[in-house]
N, C-alpha and C positions, 0 to 999 in steps of 0.2 A: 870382408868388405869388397865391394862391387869396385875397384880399381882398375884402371886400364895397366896391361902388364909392363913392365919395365923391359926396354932393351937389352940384351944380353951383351956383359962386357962392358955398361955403360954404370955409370956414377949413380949410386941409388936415388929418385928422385925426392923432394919434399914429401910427398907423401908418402913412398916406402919407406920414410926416415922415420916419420911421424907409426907409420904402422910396425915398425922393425920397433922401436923404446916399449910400444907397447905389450910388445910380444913377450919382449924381455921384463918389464917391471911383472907379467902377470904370472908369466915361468917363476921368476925369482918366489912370489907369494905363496907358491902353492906349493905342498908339500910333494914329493914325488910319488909317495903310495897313493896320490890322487887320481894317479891315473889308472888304479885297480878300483875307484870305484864308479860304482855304474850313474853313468849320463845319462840322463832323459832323453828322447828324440824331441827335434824340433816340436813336435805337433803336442808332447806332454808342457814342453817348458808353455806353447802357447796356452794351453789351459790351466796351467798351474797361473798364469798371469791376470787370469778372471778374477782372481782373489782379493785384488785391490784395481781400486777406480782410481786413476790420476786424471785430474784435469786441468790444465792451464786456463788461469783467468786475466793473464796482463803477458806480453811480451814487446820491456821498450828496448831498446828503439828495436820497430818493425825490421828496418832495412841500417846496420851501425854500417859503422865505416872504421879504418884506423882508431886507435884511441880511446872507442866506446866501450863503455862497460856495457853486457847485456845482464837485465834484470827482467828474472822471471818468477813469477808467481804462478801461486793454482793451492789446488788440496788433492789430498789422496784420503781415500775412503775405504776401510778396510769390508769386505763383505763378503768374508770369510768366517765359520765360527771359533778360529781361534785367534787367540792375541799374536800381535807381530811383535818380534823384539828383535833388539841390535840391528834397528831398520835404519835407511840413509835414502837420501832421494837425489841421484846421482843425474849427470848432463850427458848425453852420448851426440857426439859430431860425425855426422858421416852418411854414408857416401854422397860423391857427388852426382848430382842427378841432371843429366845432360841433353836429358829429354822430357819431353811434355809425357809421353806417357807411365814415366818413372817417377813422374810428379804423383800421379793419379794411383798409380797402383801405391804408392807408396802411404797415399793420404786415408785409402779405403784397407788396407793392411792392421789387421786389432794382432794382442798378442807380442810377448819377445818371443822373436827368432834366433836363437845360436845361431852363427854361424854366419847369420844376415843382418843384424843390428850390431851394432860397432860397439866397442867397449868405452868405458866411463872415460870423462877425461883425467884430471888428476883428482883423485880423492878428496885434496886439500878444500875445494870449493863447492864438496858435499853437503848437504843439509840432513844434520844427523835426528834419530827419530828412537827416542829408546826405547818406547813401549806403544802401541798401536791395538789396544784392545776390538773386540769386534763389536761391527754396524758402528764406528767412532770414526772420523775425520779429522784431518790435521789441516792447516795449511800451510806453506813454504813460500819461502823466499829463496832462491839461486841466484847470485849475484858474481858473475865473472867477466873480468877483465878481455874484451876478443881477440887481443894476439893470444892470448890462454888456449885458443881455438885452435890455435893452428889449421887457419883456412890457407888454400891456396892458390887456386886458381879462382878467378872471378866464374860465380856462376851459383845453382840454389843446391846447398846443402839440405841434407835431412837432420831434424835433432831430436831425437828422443830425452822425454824426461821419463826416468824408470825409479820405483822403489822395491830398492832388497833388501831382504832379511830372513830370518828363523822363525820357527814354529815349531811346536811339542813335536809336531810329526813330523817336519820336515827340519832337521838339524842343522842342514849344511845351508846355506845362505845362498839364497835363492834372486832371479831377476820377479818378485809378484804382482806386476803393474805397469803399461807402460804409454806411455801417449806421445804420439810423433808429429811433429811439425816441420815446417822446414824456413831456412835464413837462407835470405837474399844477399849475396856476396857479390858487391860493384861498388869498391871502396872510391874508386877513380871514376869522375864522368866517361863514359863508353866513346871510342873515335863515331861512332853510329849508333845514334838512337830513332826509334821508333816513334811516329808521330801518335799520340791516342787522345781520340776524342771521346770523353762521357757523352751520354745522353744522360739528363736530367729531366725525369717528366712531371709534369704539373697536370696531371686527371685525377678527376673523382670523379664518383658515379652522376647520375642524375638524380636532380634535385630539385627542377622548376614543375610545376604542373601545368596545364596548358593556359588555367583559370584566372583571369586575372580583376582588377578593380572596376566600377564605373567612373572613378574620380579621372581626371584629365591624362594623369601620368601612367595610367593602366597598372596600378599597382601589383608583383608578381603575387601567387599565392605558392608557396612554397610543399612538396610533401611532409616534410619534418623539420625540425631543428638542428640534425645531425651533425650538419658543414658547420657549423660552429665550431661542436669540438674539435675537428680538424683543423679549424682556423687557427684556435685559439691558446695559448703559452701549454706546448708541449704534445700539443696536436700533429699530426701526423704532415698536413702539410703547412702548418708554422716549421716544424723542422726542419722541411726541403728548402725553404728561403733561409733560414736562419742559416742554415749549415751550406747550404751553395754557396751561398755569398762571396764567398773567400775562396771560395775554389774554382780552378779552372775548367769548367763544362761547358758543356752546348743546352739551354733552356729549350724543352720541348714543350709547348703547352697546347692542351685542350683550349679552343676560344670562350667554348660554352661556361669554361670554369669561370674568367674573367668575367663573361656577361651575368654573370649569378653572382659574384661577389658583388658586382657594380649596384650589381641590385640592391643588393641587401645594403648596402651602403646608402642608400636614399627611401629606404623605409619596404618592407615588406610583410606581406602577413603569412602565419603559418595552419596548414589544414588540420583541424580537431577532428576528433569521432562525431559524426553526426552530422558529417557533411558539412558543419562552417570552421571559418576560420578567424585566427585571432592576430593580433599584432606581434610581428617578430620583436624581438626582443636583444637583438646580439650584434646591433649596426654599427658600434663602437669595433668589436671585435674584427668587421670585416674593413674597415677604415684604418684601423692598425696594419691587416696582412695586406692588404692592396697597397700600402705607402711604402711597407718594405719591400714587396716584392719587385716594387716602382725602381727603390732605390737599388735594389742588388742585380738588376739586369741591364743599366748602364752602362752602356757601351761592351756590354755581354753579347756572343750568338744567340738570336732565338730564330726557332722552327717554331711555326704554328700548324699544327693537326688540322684538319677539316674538321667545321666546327659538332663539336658531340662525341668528336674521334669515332666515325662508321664503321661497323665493322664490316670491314673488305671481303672477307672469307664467309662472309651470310650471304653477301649482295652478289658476290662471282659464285656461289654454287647455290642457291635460293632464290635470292631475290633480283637477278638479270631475269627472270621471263616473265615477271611479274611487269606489267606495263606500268612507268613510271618512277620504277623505284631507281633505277641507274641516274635518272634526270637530277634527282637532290643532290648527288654530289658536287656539280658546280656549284648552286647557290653556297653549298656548304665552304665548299674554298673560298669562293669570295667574301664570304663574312668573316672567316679568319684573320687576315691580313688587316682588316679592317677593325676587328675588338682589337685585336692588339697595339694598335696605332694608337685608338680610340682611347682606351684605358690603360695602356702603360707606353706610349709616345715615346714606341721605340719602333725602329723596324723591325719586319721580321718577314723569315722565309716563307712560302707556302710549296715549296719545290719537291715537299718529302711526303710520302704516305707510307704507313708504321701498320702491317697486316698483324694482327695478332701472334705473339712468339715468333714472328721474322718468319712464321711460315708460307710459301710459295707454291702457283703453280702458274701457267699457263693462264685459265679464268682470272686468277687473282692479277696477276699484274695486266691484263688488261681495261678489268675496272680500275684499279689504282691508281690508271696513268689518264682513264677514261674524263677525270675533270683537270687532267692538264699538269701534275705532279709528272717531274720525267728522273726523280730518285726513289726508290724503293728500299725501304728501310729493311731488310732481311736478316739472316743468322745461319753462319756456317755450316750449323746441325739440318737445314733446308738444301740451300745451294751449297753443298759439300763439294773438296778435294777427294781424288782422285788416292792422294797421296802420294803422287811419283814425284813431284816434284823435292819434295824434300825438307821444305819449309812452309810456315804462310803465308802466301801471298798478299798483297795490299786488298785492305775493302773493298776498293771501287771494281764491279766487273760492268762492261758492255754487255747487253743483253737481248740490244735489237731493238730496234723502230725510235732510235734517240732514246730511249731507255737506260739507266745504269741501276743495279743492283746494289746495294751500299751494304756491306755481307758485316755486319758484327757477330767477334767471338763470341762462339756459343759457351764455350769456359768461361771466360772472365764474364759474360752476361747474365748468367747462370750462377754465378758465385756467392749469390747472397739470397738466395730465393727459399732458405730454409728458416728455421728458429735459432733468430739471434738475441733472444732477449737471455739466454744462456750467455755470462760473456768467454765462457770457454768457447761456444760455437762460433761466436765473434770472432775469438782471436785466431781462431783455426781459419777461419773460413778471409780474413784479412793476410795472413801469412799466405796462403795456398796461388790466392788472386797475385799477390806480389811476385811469389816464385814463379806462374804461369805469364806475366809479363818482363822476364826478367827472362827467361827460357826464349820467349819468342824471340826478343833481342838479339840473344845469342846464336839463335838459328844463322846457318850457312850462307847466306848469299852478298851478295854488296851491293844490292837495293835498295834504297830509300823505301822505307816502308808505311801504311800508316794505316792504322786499327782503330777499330770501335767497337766499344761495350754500350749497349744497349737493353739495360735493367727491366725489369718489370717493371708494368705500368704503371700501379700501386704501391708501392712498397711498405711496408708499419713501419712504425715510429724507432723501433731496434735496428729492423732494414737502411734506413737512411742513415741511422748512426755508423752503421759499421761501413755503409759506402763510404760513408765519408770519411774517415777513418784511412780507408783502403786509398783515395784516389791525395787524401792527403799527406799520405807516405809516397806518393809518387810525387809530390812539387819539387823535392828537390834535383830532379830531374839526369839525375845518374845513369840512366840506360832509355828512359821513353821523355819526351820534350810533348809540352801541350799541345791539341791540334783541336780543331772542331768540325762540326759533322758539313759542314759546306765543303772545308777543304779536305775531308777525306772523301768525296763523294767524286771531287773537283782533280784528285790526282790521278797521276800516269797509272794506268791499270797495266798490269803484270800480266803480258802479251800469254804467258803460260797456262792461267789460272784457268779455270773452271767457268763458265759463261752456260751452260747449260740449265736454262730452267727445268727442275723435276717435273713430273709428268701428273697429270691430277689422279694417279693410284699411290701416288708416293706424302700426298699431303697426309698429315699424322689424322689416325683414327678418332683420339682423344679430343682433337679438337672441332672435328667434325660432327663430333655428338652433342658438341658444345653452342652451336651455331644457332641463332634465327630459325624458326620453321618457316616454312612457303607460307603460310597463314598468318603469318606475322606480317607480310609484307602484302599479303592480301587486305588485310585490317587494314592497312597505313591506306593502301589503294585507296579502299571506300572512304577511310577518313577525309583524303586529300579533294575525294570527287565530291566530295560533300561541301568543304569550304569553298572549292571552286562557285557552286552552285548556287553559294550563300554568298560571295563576298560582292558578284556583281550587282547584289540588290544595294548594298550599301552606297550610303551618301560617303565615308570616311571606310574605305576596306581596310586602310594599312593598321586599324584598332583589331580586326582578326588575325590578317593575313600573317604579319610578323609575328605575333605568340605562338599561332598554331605552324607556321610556317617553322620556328627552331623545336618547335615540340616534333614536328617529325624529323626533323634529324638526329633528336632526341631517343626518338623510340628504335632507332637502326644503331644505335651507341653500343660499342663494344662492352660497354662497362655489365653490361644485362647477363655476360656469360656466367653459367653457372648458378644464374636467379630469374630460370622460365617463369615460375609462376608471379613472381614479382613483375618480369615484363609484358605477359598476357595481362595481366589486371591494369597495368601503366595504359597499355594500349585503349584499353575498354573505357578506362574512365574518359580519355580523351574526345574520343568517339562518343560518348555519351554527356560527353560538356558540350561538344559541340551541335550534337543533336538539340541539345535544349536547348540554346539560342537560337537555334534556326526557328523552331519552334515558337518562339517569341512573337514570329511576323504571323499571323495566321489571321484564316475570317471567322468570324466572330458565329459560332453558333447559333440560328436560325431557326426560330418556332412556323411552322404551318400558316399559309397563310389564304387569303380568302377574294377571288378578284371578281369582284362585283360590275360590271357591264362587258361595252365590247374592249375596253384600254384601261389602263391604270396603268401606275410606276411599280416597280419592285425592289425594296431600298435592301442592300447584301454591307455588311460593314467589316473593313479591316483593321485590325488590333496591330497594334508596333508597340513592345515593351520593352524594346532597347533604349539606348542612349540617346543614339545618332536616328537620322531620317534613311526611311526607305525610299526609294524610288526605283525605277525601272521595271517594273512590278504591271502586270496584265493580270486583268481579275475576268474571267470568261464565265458566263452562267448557259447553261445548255437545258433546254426541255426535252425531254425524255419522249415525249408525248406534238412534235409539230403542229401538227392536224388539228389538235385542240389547244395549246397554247404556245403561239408565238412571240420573239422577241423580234420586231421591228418584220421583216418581211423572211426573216429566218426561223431558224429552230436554235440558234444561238446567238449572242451576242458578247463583246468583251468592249470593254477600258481601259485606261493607261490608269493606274493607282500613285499617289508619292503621299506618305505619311509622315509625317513629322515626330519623333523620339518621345515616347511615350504619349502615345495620340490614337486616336481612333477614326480612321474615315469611311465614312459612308456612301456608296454610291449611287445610284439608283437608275434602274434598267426599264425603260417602258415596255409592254408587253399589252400581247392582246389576246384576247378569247376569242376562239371559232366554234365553242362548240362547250355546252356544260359538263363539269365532273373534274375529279382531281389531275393533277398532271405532277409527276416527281420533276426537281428540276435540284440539277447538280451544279452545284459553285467550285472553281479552283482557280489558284493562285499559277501562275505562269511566269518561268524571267521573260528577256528579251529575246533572249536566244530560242522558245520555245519549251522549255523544261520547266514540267509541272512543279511546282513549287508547294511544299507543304502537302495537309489533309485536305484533300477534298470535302465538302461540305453537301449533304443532300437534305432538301425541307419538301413539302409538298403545298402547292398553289392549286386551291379548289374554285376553277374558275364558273361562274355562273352567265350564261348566254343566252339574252333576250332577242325572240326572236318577232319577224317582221309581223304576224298571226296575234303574237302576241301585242306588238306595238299599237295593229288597228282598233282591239278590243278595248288598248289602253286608251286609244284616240274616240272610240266609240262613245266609250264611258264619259272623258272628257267633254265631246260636245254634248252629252243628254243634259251633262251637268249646266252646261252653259244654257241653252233651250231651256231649261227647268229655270234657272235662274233669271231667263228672260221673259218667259211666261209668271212667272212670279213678279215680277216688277211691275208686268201691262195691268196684272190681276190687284194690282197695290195700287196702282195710278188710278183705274176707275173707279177704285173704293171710294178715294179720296176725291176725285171729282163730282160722286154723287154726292157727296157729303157734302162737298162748296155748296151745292144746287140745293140743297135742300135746306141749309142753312139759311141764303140768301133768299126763298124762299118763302120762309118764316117769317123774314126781317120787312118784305114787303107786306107781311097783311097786315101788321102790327102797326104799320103809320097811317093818317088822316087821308081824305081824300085829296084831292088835287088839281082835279079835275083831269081829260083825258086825255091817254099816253100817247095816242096817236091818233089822227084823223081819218077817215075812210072816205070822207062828205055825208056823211049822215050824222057825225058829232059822238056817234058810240063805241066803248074803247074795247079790247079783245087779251086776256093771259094765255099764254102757251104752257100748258105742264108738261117735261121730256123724264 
């Protein structure tokens, strides 16, 4: 046993008492020619121990005190090819492990060690095993009283559960199996406890698409169904409320999450193959987790993430030189504080930014602090000790420019990040956390201390279990007292510590490869200049601006790590949702057209297949050709356009010919600002021009006609007047005489014929 030595001349202490009985009961059992025969070294017994699997599946209570009985369970598994007989499944206590890293090496250590693993304790409370045929399993129950323990000093033991026995070949009774855990011994509350605050997070990936309804309330369109099951009895985060509830953490949540639930809570549809979508179906479900999570954060801590949780470590080594992309994280903070209010009317912090696995450099925490966070959520395995010091020091470091580092244990952070739907790995991996809090405690100084564990940001459905598990063997508060992530951020930093930010060669490779590309943030770019370019046509912008507006802090979300091609294709559709609506405003295709004198109109017509009215909108039409057709005393002309929501307006441009033959003439849309808007539009205008040569000929033609038509009337009048005359004529020779018509003085009359 790893024992610190006894004084010389001094009273043997509890533990040499405790190792002296045992020395003695094992001398007494063994016969003395035992020791003519041959001992395996260390390194056979370790292989000889492959031969049976033990695993613990329950150890209660976690952390006993006086009086408890500890009950442990598991099976051992023989996987060896012969049968085990006169097998026993014994409890070994010991040593005490008075350092963090005795913990660690003791946790990753397979195999019995002679010489290094402690002997049984009493016999009496073995679990005896008579026959153990092979590939067969057993399971056990060990049940012993812990003054039985003979522990001694407060502090983490190591325990071995081991099974021995015989074999055809192996006669003499062997250690075949052994699996080590360790107990937390702090029977008495400690004079000094450690303050520790969880992080508890509430993210999930993205789930909104950028697409939303025509009805009033912009109905979201969802990519899938998924958040349901999450939502929903036994889902991954129905768990994390269920099970926080009761416990004492710091609530860290994503806003975006809340504003997606919120959503689905007042109807939403979800996207099909084939590009449409259908009616969500699961509004019940999110009206359930949103009421509880309502109720379990009452008068709880919460931190709210910037909204989409960014990831910092794209944006500080990618997307800083991409223009623009640094500018979303304020918006992003200010909407946080704000969902949170909004939908669960609590308050909450905005003061923290959480870089992915706490890692740091220089770039990262000057974006991080860049929209006005002045804590910095990190991990010891980043901003590392030195180690001179001795112990660890408190969370909080200073780090420059009103900056603090909020440094969570990379151990206890780390503690659950494996498979824990095994509940062996459970109970190991709950034991380990406890003994590594329980060590810190005990570390040397007389500082008030106070710690953070900050989990991964997803955890499954097994992960949350056994957190919770871990952090609820600590309420009784025997060596660490609850704290939360304000007031570990908020305490006296330890003038010793470590304050140096790593250097950006030292940020981890692995997740470097994990990041955002430059072309990701590129996309978002064009996306954003694109909305801009669209929103100022609108009568109502805030119907794009806010969907598209959380969809790019959407698209910079950490949650994308690990799933490029999921987040290239997120991006793309966006970018191409958004193209299609712009798209929507456009002039109306335009057949050939034909301008017959020196003027006419030329009618160009704009299409609006949105909701809302357009305006602000310049429609410019330009002749290719001046010289032969003009618009007003130019070669171009424009209008001020405003469309009404699904409408068509027509404008109409006067124009003149100088000259005959075709003339191409190009239409485009323009905002206010000057930026071409949409397709340009090109028709061709075949103007025809009369000229003056021609006019006189036409003028010629005209009076011959009129002349002809007058000469025809004079030639019609004398027709008709010779015909009076000859009529009348007629009418006089036909009557009696009368005697005569006129006098001369000679009484004789005279007719005129003309």
């Amino acid at each position: 046993m790893a024992e610190a030595a006894d004084i010389p001349g001094a009273s043997p202490t509890p533990v040499r008492r405790r190792w002296l009985r045992r020395t003695v009961v094992l001398l007494a059992g063994t016969p003395v020619l035992a020791a003519l025969v041959y001992s395996p070294a260390p390194e056979a017994q370790a292989a000889q121990a492959a031969t049976v699997d033990v695993q613990l599946t329950s150890m209660t209570p976690a952390a006993p005190v006086k009086g408890d009985t500890l009950t442990i369970t598991g099976t051992v598994a023989n996987n060896g090819p012969e049968t085990i007989n006169e097998a026993h499944v014994g409890l070994r206590v010991g040593p005490l492990l008075a350092d963090r890293s005795l913990i660690d090496e003791a946790a990753e250590r397979t195999g019995f060690r002679a010489g290094t693993d402690p002997g049984e304790i009493d016999p009496a409370h073995a679990v005896k095993i008579a026959s153990l045929p092979s590939k067969v399993n057993r399971t056990f129950t060990l049940t012993v009283p812990v003054n039985k323990l003979e522990l001694d000093k407060d502090g983490v033991y190591q325990l071995g559960v081991s099974l021995s026995g015989v074999t055809e070949s192996r006669p003499s009774e062997q250690v075949l199996g052994i699996k080590r855990t360790f107990l937390p011994w702090q029977p008495e509350a400690a004079a000094k406890r450690a303050q520790l605050a969880y992080v508890w997070p509430l993210i999930s990936t993205t789930h909104v698409t950028a697409e939303t309804g025509s009805d009033e309330t912009q109905t979201p369109v969802f990519l899938d169904d998924s958040l349901a099951q999450e939502l929903g009895p036994g889902g991954r985060l129905e768990r994390m409320v269920a099970l926080g509830k009761d416990l004492p953490i710091t609530w860290v949540i994503d806003p975006d999450l809340l504003y997606t639930v919120d959503a689905m809570t007042k109807g939403y549809r979800v996207r099909v193959p084939g590009g449409k979508s259908v009616q969500g179906k699961n509004k019940a479900v999110a009206e359930q987790w949103l009421s509880s999570l309502e109720a379990a954060v009452q008068g709880k801590k919460v931190v709210a993430l910037p909204f989409a949780d960014p990831d910092l470590a794209s944006l500080a080594h990618r997307g800083k030189d991409v223009s623009g992309s640094l500018g979303q994280l304020r918006p992003a903070t200010d909407k946080a504080k704000q969902a949170v209010e909004t939908v669960l009317h609590v308050p909450a912090s905005t003061d923290f930014s959480w870089p992915v696995d706490g890692a740091i450099d220089p770039s990262i925490v000057n974006v991080a602090t860049s929209a006005g966070a002045h804590n910095i959520l990190t991990r010891s395995d980043s901003l590392s000790e030195s180690g001179a010091l001795g112990y660890t020091p408190s969370a909080a470091r200073p780090i420059g420019a009103g900056a603090t580092a909020v440094v969570a244990d990379a151990e206890l952070s780390t503690a659950f990040e494996g498979d824990m739907l095994s509940a062996g790995n459970s109970t190991l991996a709950v034991q380990r956390f406890l003994a590594h809090t329980l060590a810190l405690n005990l570390q040397k100084t007389d500082e008030q201390r106070s710690f953070v564990v900050a989990p991964q940001r997803m955890p499954t459905v097994s992960q949350v279990g056994t957190m919770a598990d871990a952090v609820r063997a600590l309420q009784a508060g025997r060596w660490t007292q609850h704290g939360d992530l304000e007031a570990a951020a908020a305490a006296k930093p330890d003038p010793a510590a470590a304050t140096q930010v790593p250097g950006a060669g030292q940020y981890p490779e692995e997740l470097r490869k994990q990041e955002l590309p430059v072309t990701a943030f590129e996309k978002i770019r064009t996306t954003q200049n694109t909305l801009d370019h669209f929103k100022v046509i609108l009568a109502a912008p805030d119907r794009v601006e806010i969907p598209f507006g959380n969809t790019t802090n959407r698209e910079m979300s950490a949650s994308w790590r690990g799933r490029t091609a999921e987040a290239a294709l997120y991006r793309d559709q966006v970018q191409d949702y958004l193209i299609g609506l712009t798209e929507k405003v456009k002039i109306v295709p335009k057949s050939d057209a034909t301008l017959s004198g020196h003027s006419a109109t030329i009618p160009v017509s704009v299409q609006n297949s949105l909701v809302q009215d357009v305006h602000d909108l310049v429609l410019r039409v330009k002749s290719a050709n001046p010289t032969r057709l003009m618009f007003g005393d130019k070669g171009q002309a424009e209008q001020q356009v405003t469309v009404q929501g699904d409408h068509t307006q027509t404008v109409k441009f006067p124009a003149n010919a100088t000259a005959s033959g075709p003339v191409e003439v190009t239409a485009q849309l323009f905002t206010k600002d000057g930026v071409p808007y949409g397709k340009e539009r090109k028709f061709t205008v075949d103007a025809t021009e009369i000229t003056p040569t021609v006019m006189l000929v036409i003028a010629g033609g005209v009076l011959l006609l009129v002349l002809a038509g007058i000469k025809m009337y004079a030639s019609r009048k004398r027709v008709a007047a010779r015909a009076a005359a000859e009529e009348s004529t007629q009418q006089s020779d036909e009557s009696p005489d009368t005697g005569p018509q006129s006098t001369d003085g000679s009484g004789t009359s005279e007719t005129v014929d003309r």
